[in-house]
C-alpha positions as CSV (number, residue, x, y, z in Angstrom):
1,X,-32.3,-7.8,-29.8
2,X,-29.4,-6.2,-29.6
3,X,-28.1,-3.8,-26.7
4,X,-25.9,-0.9,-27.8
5,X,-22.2,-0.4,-26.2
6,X,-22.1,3.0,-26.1
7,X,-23.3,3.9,-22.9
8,X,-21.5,0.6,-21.1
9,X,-18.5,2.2,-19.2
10,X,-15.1,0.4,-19.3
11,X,-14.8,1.9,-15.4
12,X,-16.4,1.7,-12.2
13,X,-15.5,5.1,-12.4
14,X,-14.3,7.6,-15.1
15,X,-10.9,8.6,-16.1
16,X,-11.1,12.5,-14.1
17,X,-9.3,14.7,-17.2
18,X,-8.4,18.3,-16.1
19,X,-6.5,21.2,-18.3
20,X,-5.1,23.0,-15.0
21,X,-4.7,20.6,-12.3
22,X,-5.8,17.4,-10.8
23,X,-5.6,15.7,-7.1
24,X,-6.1,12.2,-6.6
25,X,-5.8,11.2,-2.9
26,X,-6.8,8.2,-0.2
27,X,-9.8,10.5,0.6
28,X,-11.8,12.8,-1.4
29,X,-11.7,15.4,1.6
30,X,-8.3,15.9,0.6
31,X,-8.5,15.7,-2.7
32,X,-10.9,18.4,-2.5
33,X,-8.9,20.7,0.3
34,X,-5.5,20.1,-2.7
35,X,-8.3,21.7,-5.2
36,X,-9.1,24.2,-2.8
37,X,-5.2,25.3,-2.4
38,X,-4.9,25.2,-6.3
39,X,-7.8,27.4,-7.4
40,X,-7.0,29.9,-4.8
41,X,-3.4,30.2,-6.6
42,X,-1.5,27.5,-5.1
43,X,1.1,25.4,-6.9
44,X,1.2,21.1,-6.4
45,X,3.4,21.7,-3.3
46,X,1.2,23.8,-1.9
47,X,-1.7,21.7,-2.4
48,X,0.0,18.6,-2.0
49,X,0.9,19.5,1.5
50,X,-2.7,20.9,2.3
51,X,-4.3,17.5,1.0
52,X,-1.4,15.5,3.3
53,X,-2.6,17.6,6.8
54,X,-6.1,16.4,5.3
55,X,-5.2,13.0,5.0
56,X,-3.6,13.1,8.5
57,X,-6.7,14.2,9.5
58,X,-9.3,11.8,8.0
59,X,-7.6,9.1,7.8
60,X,-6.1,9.4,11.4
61,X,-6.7,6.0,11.6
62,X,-3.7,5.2,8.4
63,X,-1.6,8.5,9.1
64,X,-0.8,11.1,11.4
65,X,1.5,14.3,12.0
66,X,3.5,12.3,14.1
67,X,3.9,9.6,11.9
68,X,5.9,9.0,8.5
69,X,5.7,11.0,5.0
70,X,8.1,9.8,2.6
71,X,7.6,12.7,-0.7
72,X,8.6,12.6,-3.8
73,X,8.7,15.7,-6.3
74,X,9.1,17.0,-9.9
75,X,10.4,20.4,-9.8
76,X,9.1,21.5,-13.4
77,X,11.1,24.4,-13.4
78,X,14.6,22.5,-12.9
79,X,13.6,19.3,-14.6
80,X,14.9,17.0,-11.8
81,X,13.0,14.4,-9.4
82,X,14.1,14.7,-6.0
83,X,12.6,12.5,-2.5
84,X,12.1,13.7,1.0
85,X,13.1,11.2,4.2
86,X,10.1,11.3,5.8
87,X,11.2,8.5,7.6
88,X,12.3,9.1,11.5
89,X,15.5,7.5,13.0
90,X,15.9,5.4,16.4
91,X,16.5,7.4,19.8
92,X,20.1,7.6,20.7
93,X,19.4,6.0,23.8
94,X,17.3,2.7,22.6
95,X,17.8,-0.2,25.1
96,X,17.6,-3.2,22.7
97,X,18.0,-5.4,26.0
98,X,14.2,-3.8,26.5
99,X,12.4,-5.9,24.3
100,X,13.5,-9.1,25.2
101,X,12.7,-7.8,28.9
102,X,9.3,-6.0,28.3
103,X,8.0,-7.6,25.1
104,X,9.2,-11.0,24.5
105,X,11.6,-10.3,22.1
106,X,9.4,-8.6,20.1
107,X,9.2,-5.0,18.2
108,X,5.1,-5.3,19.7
109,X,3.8,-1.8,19.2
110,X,3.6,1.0,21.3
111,X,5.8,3.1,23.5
112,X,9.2,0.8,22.3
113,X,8.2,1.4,19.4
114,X,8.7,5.5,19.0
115,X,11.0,6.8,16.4
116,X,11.1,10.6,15.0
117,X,8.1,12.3,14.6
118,X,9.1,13.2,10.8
119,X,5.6,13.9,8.8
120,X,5.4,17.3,10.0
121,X,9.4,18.2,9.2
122,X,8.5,16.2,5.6
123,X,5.4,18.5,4.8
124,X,7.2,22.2,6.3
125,X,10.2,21.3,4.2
126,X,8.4,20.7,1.1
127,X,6.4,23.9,1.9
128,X,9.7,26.0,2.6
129,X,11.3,24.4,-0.3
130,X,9.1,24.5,-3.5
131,X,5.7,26.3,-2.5
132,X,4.8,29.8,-2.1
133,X,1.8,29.8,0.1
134,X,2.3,30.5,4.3
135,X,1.5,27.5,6.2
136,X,-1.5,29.2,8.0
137,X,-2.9,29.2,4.1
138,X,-2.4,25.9,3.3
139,X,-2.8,24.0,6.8
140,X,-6.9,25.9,6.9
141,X,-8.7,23.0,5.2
142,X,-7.1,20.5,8.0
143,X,-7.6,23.2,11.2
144,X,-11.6,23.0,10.0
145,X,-12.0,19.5,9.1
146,X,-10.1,19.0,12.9
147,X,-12.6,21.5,14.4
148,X,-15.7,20.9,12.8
149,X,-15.5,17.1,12.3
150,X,-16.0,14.6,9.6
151,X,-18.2,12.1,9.0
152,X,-16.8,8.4,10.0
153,X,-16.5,6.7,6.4
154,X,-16.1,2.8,6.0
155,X,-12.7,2.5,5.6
156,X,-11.9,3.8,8.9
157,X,-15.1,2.0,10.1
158,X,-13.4,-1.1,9.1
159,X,-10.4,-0.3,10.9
160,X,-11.8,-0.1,14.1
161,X,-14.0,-3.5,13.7
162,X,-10.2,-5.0,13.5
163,X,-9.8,-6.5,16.9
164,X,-6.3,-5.2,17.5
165,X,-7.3,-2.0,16.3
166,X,-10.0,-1.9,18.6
167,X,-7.6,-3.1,21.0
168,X,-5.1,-0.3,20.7
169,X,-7.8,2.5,20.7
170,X,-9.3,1.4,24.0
171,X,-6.1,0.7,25.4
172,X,-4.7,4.4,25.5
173,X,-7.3,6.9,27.6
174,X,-5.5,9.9,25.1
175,X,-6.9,7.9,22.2
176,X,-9.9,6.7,23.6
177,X,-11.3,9.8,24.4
178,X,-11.1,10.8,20.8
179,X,-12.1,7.8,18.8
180,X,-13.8,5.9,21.3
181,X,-15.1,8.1,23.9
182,X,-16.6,6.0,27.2
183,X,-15.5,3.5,25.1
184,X,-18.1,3.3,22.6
185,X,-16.8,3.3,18.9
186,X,-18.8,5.8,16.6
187,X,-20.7,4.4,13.3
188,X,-20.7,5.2,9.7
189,X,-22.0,9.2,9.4
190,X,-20.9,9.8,13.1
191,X,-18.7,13.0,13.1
192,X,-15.0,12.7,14.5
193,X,-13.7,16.1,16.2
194,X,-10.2,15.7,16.8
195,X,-9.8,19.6,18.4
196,X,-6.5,18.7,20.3
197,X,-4.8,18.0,16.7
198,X,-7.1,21.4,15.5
199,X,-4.7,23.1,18.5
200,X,-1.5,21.8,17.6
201,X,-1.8,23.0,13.7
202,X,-3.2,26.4,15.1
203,X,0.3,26.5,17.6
204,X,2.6,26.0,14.4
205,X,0.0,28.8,12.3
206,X,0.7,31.2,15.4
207,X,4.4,30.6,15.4
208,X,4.5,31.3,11.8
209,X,2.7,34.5,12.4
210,X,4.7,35.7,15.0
211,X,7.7,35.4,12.7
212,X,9.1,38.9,11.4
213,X,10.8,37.2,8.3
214,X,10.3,35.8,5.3
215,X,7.7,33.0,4.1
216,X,10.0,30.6,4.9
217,X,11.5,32.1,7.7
218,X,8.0,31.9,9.2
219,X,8.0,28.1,8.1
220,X,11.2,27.0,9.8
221,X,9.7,29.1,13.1
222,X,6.7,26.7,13.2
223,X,9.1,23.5,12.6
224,X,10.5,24.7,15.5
225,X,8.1,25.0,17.3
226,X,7.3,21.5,16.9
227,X,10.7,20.1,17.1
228,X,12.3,22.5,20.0
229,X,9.4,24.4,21.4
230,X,6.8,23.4,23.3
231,X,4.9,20.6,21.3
232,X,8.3,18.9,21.6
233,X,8.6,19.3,25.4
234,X,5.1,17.5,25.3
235,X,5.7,14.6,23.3
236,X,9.4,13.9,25.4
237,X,7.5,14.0,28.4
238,X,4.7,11.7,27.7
239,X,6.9,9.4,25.4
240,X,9.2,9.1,29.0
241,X,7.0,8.7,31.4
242,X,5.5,6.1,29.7
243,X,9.2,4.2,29.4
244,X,10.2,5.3,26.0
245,X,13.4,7.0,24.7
246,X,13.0,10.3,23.2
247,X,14.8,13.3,24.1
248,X,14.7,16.9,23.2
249,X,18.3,16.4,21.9
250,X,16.8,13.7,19.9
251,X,14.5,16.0,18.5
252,X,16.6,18.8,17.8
253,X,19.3,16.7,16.0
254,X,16.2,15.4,13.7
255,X,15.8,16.8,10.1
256,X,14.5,14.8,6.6
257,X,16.9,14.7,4.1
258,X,16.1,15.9,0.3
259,X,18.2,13.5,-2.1
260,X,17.6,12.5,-5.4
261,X,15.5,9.5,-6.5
262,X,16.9,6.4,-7.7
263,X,15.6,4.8,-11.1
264,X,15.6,3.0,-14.2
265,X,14.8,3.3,-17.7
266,X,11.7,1.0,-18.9
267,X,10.4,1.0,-22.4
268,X,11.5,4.7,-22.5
269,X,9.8,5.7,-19.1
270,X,12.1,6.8,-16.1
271,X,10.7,5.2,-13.1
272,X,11.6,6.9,-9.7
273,X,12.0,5.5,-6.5
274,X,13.0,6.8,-2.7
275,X,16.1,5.2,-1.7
276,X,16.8,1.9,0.5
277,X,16.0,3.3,4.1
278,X,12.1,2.2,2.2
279,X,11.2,-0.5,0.1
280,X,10.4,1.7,-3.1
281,X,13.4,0.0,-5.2
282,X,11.4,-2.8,-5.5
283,X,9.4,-1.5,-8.1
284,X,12.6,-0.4,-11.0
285,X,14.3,-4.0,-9.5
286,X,10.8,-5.9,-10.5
287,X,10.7,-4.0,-14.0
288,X,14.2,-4.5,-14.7
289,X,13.4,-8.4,-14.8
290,X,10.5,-8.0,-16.6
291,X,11.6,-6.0,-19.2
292,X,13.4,-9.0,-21.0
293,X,9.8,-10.5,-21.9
294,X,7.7,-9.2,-24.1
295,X,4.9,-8.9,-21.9
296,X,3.0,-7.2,-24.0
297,X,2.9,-10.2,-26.1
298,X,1.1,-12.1,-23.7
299,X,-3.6,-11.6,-22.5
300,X,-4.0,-9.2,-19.6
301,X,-4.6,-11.1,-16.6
302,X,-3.3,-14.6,-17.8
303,X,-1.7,-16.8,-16.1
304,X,1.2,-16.5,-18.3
305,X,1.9,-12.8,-17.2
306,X,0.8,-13.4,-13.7
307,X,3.1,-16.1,-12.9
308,X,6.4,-13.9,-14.7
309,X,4.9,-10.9,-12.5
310,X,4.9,-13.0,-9.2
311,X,8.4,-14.3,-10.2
312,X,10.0,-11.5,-10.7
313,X,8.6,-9.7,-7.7
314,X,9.9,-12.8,-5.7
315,X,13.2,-12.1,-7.1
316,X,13.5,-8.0,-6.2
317,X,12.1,-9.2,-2.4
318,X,15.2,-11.4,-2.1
319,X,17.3,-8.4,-2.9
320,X,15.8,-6.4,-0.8
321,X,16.2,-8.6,2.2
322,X,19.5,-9.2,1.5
323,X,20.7,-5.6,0.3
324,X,18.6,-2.8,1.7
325,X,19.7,-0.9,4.7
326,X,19.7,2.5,6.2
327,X,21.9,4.0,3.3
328,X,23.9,5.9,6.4
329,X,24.6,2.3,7.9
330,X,24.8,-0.4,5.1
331,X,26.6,-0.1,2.0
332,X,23.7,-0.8,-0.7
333,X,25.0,-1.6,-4.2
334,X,22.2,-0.2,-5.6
335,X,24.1,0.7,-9.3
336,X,24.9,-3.5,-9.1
337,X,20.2,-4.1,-8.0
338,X,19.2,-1.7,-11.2
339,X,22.2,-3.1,-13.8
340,X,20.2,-4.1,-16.8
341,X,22.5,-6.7,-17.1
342,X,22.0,-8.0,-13.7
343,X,18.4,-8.0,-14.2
344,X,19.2,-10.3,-17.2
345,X,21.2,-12.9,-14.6
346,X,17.8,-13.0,-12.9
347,X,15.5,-13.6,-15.9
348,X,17.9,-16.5,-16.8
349,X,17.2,-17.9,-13.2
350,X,13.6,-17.7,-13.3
351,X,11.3,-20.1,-14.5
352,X,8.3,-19.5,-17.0
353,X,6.7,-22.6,-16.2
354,X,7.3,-23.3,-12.7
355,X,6.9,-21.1,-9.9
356,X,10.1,-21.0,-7.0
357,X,8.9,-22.6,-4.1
358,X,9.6,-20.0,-1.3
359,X,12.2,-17.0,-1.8
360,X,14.7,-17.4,-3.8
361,X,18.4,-17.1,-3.1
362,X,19.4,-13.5,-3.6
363,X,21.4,-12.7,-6.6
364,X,25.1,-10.9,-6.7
365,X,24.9,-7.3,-7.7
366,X,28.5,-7.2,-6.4
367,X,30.1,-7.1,-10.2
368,X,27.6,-5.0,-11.4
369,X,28.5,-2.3,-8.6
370,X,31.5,0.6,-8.0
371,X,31.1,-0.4,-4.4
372,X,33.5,-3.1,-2.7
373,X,31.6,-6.3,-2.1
374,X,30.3,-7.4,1.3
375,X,29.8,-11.2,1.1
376,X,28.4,-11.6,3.9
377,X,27.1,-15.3,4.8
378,X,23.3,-15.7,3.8
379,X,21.0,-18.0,5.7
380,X,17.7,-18.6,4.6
381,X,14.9,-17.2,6.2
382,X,12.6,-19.9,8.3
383,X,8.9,-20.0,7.9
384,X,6.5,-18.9,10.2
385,X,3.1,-17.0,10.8
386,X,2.1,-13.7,11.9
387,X,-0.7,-11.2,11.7
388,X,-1.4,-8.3,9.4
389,X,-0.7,-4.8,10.9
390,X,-2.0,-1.1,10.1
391,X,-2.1,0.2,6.8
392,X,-1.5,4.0,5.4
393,X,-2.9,6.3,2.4
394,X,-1.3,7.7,-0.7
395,X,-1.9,11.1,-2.6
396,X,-0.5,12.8,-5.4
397,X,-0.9,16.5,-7.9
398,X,-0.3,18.1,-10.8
399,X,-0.8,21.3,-11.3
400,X,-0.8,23.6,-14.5
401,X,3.4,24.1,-14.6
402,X,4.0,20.8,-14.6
403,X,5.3,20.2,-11.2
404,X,4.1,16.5,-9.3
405,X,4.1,15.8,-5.4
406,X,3.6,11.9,-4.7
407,X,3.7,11.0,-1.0
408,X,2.7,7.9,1.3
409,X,1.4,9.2,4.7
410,X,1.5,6.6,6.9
411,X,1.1,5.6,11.0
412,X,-2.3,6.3,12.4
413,X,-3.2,6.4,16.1
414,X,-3.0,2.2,16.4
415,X,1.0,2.5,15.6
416,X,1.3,4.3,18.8
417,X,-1.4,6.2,21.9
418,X,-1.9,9.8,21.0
419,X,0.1,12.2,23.1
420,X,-2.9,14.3,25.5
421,X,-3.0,17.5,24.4
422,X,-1.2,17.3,21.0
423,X,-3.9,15.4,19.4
424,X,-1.3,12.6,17.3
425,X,0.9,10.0,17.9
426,X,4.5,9.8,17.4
427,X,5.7,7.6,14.9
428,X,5.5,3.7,16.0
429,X,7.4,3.3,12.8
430,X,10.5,1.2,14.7
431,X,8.1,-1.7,14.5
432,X,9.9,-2.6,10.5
433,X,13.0,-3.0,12.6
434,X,14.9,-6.1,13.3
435,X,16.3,-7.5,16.8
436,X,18.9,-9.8,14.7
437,X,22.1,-8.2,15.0
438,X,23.2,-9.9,11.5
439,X,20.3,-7.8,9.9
440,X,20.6,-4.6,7.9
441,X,17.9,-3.0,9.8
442,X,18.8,-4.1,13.2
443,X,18.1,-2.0,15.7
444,X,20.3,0.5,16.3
445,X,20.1,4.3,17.8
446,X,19.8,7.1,14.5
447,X,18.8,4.3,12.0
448,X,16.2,4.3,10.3
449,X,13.7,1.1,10.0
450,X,13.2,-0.2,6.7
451,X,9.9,1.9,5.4
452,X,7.2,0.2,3.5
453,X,5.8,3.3,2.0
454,X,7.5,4.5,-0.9
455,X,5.6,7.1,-3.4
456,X,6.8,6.8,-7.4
457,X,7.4,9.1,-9.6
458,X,7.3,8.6,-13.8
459,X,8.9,10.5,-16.8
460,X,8.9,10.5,-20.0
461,X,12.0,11.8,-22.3
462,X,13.0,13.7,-18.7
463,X,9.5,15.5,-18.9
464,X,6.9,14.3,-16.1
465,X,5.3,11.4,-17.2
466,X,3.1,10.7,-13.8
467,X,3.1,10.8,-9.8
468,X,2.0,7.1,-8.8
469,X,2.0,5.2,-5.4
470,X,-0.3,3.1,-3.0
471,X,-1.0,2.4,0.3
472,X,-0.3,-1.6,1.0
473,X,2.2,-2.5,3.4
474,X,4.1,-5.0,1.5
475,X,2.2,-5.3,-1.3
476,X,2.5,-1.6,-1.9
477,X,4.9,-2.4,-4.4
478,X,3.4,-5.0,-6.1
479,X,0.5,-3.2,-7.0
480,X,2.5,-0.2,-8.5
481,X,4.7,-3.0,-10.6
482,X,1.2,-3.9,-11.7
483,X,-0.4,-0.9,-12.2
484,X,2.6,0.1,-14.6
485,X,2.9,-2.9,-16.6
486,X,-1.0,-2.3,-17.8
487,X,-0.6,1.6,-18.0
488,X,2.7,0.9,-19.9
489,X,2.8,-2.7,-22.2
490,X,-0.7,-3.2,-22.4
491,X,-1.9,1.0,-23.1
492,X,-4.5,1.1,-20.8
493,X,-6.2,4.2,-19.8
494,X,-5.0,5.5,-16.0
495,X,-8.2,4.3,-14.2
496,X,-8.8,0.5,-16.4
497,X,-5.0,0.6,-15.2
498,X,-5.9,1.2,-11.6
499,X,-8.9,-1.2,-11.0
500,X,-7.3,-4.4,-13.4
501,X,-7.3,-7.2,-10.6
502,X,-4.4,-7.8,-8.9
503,X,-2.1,-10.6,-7.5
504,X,0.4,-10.4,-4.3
505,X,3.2,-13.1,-3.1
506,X,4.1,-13.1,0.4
507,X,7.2,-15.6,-0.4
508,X,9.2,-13.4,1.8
509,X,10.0,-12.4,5.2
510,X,7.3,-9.2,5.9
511,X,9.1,-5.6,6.8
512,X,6.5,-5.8,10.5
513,X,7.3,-7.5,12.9
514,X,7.8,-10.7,13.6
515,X,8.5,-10.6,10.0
516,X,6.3,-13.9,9.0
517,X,7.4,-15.7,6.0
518,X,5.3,-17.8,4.2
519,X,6.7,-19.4,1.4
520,X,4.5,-20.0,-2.1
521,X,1.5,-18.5,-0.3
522,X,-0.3,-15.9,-3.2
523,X,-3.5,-14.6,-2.8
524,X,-5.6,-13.0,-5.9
525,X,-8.4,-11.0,-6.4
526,X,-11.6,-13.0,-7.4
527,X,-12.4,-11.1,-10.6
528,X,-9.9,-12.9,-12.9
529,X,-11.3,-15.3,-15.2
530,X,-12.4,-18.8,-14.8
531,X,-9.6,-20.9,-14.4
532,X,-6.6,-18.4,-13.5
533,X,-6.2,-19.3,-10.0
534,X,-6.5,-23.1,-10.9
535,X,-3.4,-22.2,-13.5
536,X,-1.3,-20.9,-10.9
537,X,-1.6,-23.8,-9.1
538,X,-0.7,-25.6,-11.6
539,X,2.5,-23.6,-11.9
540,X,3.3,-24.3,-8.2
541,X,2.0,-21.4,-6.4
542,X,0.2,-21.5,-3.4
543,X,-3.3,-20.0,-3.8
544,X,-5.9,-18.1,-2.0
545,X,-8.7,-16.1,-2.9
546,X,-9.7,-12.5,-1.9
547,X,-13.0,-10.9,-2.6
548,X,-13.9,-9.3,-5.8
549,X,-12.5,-6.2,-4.6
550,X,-9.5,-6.4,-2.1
551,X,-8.7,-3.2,-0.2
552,X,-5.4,-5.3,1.1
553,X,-4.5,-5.7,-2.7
554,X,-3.7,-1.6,-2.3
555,X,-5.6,1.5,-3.1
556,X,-3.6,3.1,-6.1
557,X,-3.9,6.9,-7.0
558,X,-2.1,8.1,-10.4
559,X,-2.1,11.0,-12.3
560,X,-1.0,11.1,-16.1
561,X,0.5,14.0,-17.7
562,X,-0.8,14.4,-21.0
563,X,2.0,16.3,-23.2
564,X,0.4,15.4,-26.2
565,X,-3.1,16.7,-25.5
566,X,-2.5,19.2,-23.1
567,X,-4.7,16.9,-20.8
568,X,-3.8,15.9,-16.9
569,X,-5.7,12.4,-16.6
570,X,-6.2,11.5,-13.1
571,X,-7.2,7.8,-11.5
572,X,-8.3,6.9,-8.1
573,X,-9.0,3.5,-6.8
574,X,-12.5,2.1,-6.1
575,X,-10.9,-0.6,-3.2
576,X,-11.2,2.0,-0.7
577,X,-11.9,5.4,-0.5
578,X,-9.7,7.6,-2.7
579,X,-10.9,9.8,-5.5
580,X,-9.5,12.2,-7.7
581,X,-10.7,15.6,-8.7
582,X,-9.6,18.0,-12.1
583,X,-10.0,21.6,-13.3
């Protein structure tokens, strides 16, 4: 007897299709709140900023309004793709001598740690910039879910079962008493009530209010609030008296920067990326490689197309060790890292039948760029171990105009203890610095570290194609080079796209510190076939095996623009707890 096919889905979950406007975020509060903003008139700013607060909020464990928010943006209107710096820079007075005093030599977490506070200038200058709701409109859905609560879902659940996330909960009575109170973590349905953060949003509603001016004059009155006024005198004092560096004048110099994206061209798609003060090159670098195969020649999860994937992501990791720096520190021939040609010279190096046993040698963009070279010696790095730290959360929108917000929130309340009173911590983010003076990144006062999150952004013939990004440390980029290569060689729909298994080297020196390096060492998701891992072996790569479903193999979020159909066609992945949600 035969069973019929119809009714079998091809998805754990379905492709969510919407004619006005989708949101696919990290948590399906925020996914909703982003709806919310958009049927009450909103545009994606709007909503995309309303879903971020959300996300800061239930996901305070991955993100905060203290923390990072690196944006990207298609402004429908003028065509062009532009990315917000929500990354924040190094006090002016950071002692480096302190951490070979106070923490070993290490960049530990905690106090030390604290860099700018830049999330909430990254979501009030999007706001002031491209939406056209007040903030007190579009920060509502976060001011209730902080006063009324939410229910504790697995994935923060799972975070605190971590036993240095445990560790830094109990250790800070500001963040114990909300997440821990008497010490006691809740359980799954438990409601969270974080009413110090409700406060802080309601402060930067009233100073909006009080403002006699325009909508964004009533904006730039609540960023200052946060980065002059009072919240700010808050922060400095606890940050100090706890032995860390911030200032007010710190504060007051801080300010994101909007600059345009960098990218390449693949197989007629424009593929977007922040700039090298984050890690998002990695992704057009990968493609660049990859584009000289005919991948879509080759099965779908073979070992074949895993093995050129893993190679080719080696390759872009070795650039990005070598290359990336804080763009206002380093000079970064980044026209040399996305030459087709020099993507070329680093097909030509790589092997289709043999994987490289560590990192390879970084290639020369040097001829390839407009910039002078800078030779500098290159040492390889040295193996060694080291643990896995915090994650972050990813959302993007579409609304019906055509305009795209992607952003990666990202340092929850174990990056750093929550300041009393202000309900969020201020960004541990210094932690993906370096104490090696010879290093791009090394530490250094108003440099940035080198961020890990880094939201895409995807056209088509200079029309938005899709907002795209993960959470995933360093494997955030993997899984989008992934993600891509089966939306765009092999034609799959957004969400087979999204939950296709997935691979991840760590052949390289991690962005945390202590920066472990383990060379060959791949893990892969236990849903490919019978005999892949056994293949890769065979290649030379160094094999281990996650579960089934791997919330470390990232959580990706994607929405396509349908030009053809007049159809948005949203995707949300099953590894954690994002969703997506259409009109």
């Amino acid at each position: 007897m035969s069973i019929d096919p119809v009714w079998v889905p091809q998805t754990t979950r379905p492709e969510v299709l919407g004619t006005k406007y989708v949101v696919s975020a990290g948590h399906y509060l925020a996914s909703a709140a982003g709806i919310r903003i958009l049927d009450a008139g909103g545009n994606a700013f709007d909503a995309g900023v309303a879903a971020a607060l959300c996300i800061n909020v239930v996901q305070a464990d991955m993100t905060n309004l203290g923390g990072v928010a690196p944006i990207a943006i298609y402004d429908a209107k003028r065509g062009v793709v532009e990315t917000i710096s929500g990354l924040g820079w190094w006090p002016e007075k950071v002692d480096i001598s302190a951490f070979g005093r106070e923490t070993g030599g290490r960049i530990t977490g905690g106090i030390l740690d604290v860099v700018m506070p830049a999330a909430a200038d990254a979501w009030l200058t999007v706001l002031e910039r491209y939406g056209t709701m007040t903030l007190a409109e579009v920060a509502a859905p976060a001011i209730e879910l902080c006063e009324d609560g939410f229910p504790l879902h697995t994935v923060m659940d799972d975070s605190f079962k971590n036993g240095h996330w445990r560790e830094q909960v109990l250790k800070w009575p500001s963040t114990r008493d909300i997440f821990a109170p008497g010490g006691e973590f809740p359980q799954v349905g438990d409601r969270i009530v974080q009413r110090d953060l409700g406060r802080t949003l309601r402060k930067l509603v009233e100073a909006e209010s009080a403002c006699e001016g325009s909508r964004e004059d009533g904006i730039r009155a609540a960023r200052d609030r946060f980065y002059t006024g009072d919240i700010a005198e808050m922060m400095v004092a606890f940050i100090q008296e706890e032995g860390g560096w911030l200032s007010m004048d710190d504060l007051a110099k801080f300010h994101v920067e909007v600059e345009p994206g960098v990218s390449i061209d693949y197989h007629g798609y424009q593929v977007y990326a922040c700039d090298t003060w984050c890690q998002g090159a990695v992704v057009p670098m990968t493609l660049n490689i990859l584009e000289g195969w005919d991948l879509s020649a080759l099965e779908p999860g073979s070992v074949e197309l895993i093995h050129l994937e893993l190679e080719a992501l080696k390759a872009a990791f070795a650039d990005r060790e070598r290359y990336f720096g804080d763009p206002h520190f380093t000079r970064v021939p980044m026209d040399g890292l996305l030459n087709k040609e020099y993507g070329g010279l680093w097909r030509d190096r790589l092997s289709a039948t043999e994987a490289q046993p560590g990192m390879p040698e970084p290639g020369d963009p040097w001829p390839f760029s407009s910039l002078t070279p800078d030779h500098r010696p290159w040492t390889p790095p040295t193996a060694k171990e080291g643990p896995s730290w915090p994650d972050t959360s990813y959302l993007c929108v579409v609304d019906a105009e055509g305009n795209a917000f992607s952003a990666t929130p990202s340092d929850g309340i174990v990056t750093g203890p929550v300041v009393p009173g202000l309900g969020f911590s201020v960004s541990g983010r210094g932690s993906q610095s370096w104490l090696d003076p010879e290093h791009p990144f090394f530490v250094t006062p108003y440099k940035r570290p080198r961020l890990t999150p880094s939201p895409g952004m995807v056209l088509k013939d200079g029309k938005l194609a899709m907002p795209y990004g993960s959470p995933g440390n360093d494997v955030q980029p993997q899984a989008m080079v992934q993600f891509l290569v089966n939306f765009i060689d092999f034609g799959m729909n957004v969400q087979a796209a999204i939950e296709a298994p997935r691979v991840a080297t760590y052949s390289f020196p991690r962005s945390t510190d202590p920066h472990p390096y383990t060379p060959g060492f791949t893990q892969i998701e236990g849903r490919f076939e019978p005999g892949v891992a056994e293949g890769l072996r065979a290649l030379g790569h160094d094999v281990y095996e996650w579960p089934d479903w791997a919330g470390t193999a990232g959580s990706i979020n994607a929405i396509y623009r349908d030009a053809k159909r007049g159809v948005l066609r949203g995707g949300a992945d099953p590894r954690r707890i994002a969703y997506a949600i259409g009109r």
